[in-house]
C-alpha positions in Angstrom: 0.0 0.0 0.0 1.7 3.5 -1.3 1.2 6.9 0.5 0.7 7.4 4.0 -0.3 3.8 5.1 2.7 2.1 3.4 3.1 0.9 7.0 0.2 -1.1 7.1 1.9 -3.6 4.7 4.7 -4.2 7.8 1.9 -5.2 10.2 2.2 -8.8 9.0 -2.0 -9.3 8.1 -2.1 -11.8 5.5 -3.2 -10.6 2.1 -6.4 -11.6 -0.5 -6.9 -10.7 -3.3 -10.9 -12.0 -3.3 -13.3 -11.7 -0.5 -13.4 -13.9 2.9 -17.0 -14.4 2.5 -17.5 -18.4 2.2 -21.2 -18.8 3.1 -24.6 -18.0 1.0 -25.1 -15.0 3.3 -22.5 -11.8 3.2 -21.2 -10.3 6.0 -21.4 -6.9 7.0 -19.1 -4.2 9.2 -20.5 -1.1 9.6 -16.8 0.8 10.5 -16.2 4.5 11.7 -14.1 6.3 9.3 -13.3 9.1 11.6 -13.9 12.5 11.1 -12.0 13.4 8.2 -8.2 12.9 8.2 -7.7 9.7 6.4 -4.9 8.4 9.3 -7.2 8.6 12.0 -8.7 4.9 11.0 -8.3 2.5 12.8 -5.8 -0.2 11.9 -9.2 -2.4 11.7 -11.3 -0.3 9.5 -8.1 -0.2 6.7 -8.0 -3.9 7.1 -11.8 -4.5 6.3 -11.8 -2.0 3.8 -8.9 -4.1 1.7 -11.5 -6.9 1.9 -14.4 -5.8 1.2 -16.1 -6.5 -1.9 -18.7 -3.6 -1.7 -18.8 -0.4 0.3 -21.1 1.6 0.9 -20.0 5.2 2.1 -21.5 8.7 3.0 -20.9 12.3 2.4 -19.0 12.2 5.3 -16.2 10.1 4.0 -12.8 11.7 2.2 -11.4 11.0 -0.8 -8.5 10.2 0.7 -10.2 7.0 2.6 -11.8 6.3 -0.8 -8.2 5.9 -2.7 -7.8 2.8 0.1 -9.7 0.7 -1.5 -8.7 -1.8 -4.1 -9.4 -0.9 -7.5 -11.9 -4.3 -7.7 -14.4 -2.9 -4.3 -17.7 -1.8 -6.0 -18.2 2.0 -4.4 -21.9 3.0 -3.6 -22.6 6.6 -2.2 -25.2 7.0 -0.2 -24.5 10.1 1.5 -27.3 12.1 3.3 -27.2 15.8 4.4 -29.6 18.4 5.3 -31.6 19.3 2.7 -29.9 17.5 0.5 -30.6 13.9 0.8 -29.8 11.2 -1.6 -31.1 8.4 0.2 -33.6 7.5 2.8 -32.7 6.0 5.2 -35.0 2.8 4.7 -33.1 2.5 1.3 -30.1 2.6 2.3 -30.9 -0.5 4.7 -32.8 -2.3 2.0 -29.3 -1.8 0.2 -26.9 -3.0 2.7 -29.2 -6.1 3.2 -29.2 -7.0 -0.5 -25.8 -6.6 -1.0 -25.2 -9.2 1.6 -28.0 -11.8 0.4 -25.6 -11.9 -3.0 -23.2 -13.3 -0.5 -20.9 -10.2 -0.5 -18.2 -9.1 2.4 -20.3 -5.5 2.4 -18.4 -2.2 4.5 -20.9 0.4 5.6 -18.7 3.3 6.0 -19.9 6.3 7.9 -18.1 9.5 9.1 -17.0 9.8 12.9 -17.8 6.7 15.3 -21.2 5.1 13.6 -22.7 4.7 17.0 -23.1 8.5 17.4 -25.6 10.3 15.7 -25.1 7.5 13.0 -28.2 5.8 12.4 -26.4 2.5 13.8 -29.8 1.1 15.6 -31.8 1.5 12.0 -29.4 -0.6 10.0 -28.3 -3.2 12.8 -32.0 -3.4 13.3 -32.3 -4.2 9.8 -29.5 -7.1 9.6 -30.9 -8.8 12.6 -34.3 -9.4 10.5 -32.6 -10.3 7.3 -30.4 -12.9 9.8 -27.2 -11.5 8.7 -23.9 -11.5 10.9 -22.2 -8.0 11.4 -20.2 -6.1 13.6 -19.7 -2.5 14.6 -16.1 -1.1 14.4 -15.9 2.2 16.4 -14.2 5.5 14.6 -12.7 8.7 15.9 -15.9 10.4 16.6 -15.7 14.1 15.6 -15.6 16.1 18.9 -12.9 13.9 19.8 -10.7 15.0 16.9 -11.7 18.5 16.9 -10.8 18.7 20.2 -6.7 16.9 19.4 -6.4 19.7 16.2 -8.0 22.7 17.7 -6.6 22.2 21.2 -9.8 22.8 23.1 -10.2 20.2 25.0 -13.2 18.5 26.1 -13.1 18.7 29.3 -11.1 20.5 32.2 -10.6 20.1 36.0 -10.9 23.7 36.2 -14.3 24.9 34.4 -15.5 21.7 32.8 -16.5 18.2 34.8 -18.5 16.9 31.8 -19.3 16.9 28.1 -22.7 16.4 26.8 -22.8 15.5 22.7 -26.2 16.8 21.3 -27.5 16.7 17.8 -28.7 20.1 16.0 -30.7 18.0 13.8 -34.4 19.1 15.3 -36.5 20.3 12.7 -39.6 21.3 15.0 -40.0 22.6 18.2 -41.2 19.1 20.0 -37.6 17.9 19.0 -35.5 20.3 20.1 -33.0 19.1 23.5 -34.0 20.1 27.1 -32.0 23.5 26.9 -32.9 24.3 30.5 -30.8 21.1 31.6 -27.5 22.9 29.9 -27.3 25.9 32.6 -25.3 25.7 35.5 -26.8 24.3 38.6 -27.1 26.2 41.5 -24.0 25.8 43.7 -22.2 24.4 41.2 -20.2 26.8 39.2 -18.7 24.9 36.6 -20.3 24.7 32.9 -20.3 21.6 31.2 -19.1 21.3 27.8 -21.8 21.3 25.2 -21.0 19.9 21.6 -23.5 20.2 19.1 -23.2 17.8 15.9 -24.3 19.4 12.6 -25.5 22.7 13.5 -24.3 25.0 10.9 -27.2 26.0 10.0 -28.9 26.6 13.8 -25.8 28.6 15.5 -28.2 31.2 15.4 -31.3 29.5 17.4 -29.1 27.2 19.6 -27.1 30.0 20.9 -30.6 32.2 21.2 -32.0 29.3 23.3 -29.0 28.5 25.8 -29.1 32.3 26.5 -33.1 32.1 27.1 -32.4 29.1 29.2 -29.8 30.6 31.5 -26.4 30.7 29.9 -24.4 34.3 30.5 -24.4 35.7 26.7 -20.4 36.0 26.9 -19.9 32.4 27.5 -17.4 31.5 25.3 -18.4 29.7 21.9 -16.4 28.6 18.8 -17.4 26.7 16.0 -15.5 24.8 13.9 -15.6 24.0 9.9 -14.4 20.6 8.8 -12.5 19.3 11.4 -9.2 17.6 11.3 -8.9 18.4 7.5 -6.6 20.4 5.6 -9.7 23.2 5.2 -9.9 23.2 8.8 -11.5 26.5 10.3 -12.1 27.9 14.0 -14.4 30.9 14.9 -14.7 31.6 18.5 -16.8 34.9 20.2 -19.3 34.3 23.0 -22.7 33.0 22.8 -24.0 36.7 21.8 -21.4 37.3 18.9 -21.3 33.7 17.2 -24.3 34.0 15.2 -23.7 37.1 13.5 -20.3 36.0 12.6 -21.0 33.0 11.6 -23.3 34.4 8.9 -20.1 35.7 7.8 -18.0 33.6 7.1 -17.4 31.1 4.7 -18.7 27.9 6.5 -19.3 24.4 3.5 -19.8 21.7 6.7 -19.4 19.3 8.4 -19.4 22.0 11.4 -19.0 21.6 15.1 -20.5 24.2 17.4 -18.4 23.7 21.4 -19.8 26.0 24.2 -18.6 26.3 27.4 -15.4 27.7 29.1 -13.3 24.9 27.7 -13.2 27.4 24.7 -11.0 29.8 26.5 -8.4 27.1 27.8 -7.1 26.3 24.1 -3.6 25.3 23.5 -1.3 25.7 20.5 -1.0 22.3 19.1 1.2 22.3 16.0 -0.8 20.2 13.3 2.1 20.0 11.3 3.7 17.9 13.8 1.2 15.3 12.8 1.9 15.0 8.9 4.2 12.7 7.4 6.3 15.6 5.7 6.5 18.1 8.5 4.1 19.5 7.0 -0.2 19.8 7.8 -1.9 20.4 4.4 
């Protein structure tokens, strides 16, 4: 293997060239690809993804983990994003499950770790009716690697005890998280860290409702654009400021959106320190 996993060829896994599937029935791994730089996989996932004879892989996933796979691996995308979904849900669970059925080794590749705010439950679901074996294979999730390249971390002894994950996906009102949890409880001045999965599009409303619900306006905010990728880009103001200057900028997604007092604790990491030329790009 060339590029930037040539060491995976040292590891001593033995090789195919064709599929491990023997019986009627495929198999199916449904593997975290991380949140976006190709090296944070797992040793496991690269592995499965040299066997696999189909995969099936969201918006989510980089180009970069794409050029892994062997030139023979029959690539389905079926990414979903807000507003612009290309598959239901419900098809792309019929689609895993009859990919298998043909007897196939079948990799359902999703971005981050799959069980968080991955639709894991639908599609595992789905398997157990059809009566086909799979496994789960955790990735990176994407707070945890926004937090290693931006150098906020997720928690801290000295303003944050906890971290809550919370998905900005809520289209109506009945769905929206209990914001009034998320203050600070009486007595207890530490904030915990709140990290809010793909809510580019609701900084405005999720930072209007933490402040109706009890949060100081100038608590400290940042949102971050494509985490852990080369276009990598932090914005941090309070609670207040955020909205307006999010509108501003240049934002494509995935985003992350981190309040709490964690925010004002970040360290200088040196990203390049993590490329294989010395160089992050």
């Amino acid at each position: 293997m060339a590029g930037p996993f040539a060491w995976f060829d040292q590891l001593g896994f033995k090789k195919t060239s064709k599929s491990t599937t023997q019986s009627k029935t495929g198999i199916v791994y449904l593997v975290g690809a991380g949140p976006g730089d190709a090296e944070l996989l797992t040793v496991k996932a690269v592995r499965l993804l040299q066997k696999a004879d189909v995969v099936l892989y969201d918006w989510l996933v980089s180009d970069d983990i794409l050029g892994l796979l062997p030139n023979k691996t029959e690539r389905l995308f079926v990414g979903k994003r807000a507003g612009k979904h290309s598959m239901q849900q419900q098809v792309i669970c019929d689609l895993l499950c009859e990919k298998a059925l043909e007897g196939k080794t079948v990799v359902r590749l999703k971005g981050g770790d799959p069980a968080i705010f991955g639709r894991l439950g639908e599609e595992c679901k789905a398997l157990e009716l059809q009566g086909i074996p799979f496994a789960v294979v955790p990735g990176v999730t994407a707070a945890s690697g926004m937090s290693a390249y931006t150098g906020v971390p997720l928690t801290d002894r000295r303003c944050s005890r906890s971290v809550r994950f919370i998905t900005a996906q809520f289209s109506r009102p009945e769905l929206e998280p209990d914001w009034s949890s998320m203050s600070p409880k009486e007595g207890d001045p530490s904030l915990e860290t709140l990290v809010f999965y793909m809510g580019l599009s609701r900084v405005s409303l999720i930072c209007q409702r933490l402040i109706e619900h009890g949060l100081s306006a100038d608590t400290p905010a940042m949102l971050v654009d494509q985490a852990t990728t080369a276009e990598q880009t932090t914005l941090i103001r309070t609670l207040k400021d955020l909205p307006y200057a999010a509108e501003c900028a240049d934002f494509k997604g995935p985003a992350l959106l981190v309040v709490g007092e964690v925010v004002g604790v970040k360290h200088a990491v040196d990203l390049s320190l993590l490329s294989t030329d010395g160089c992050y790009v």
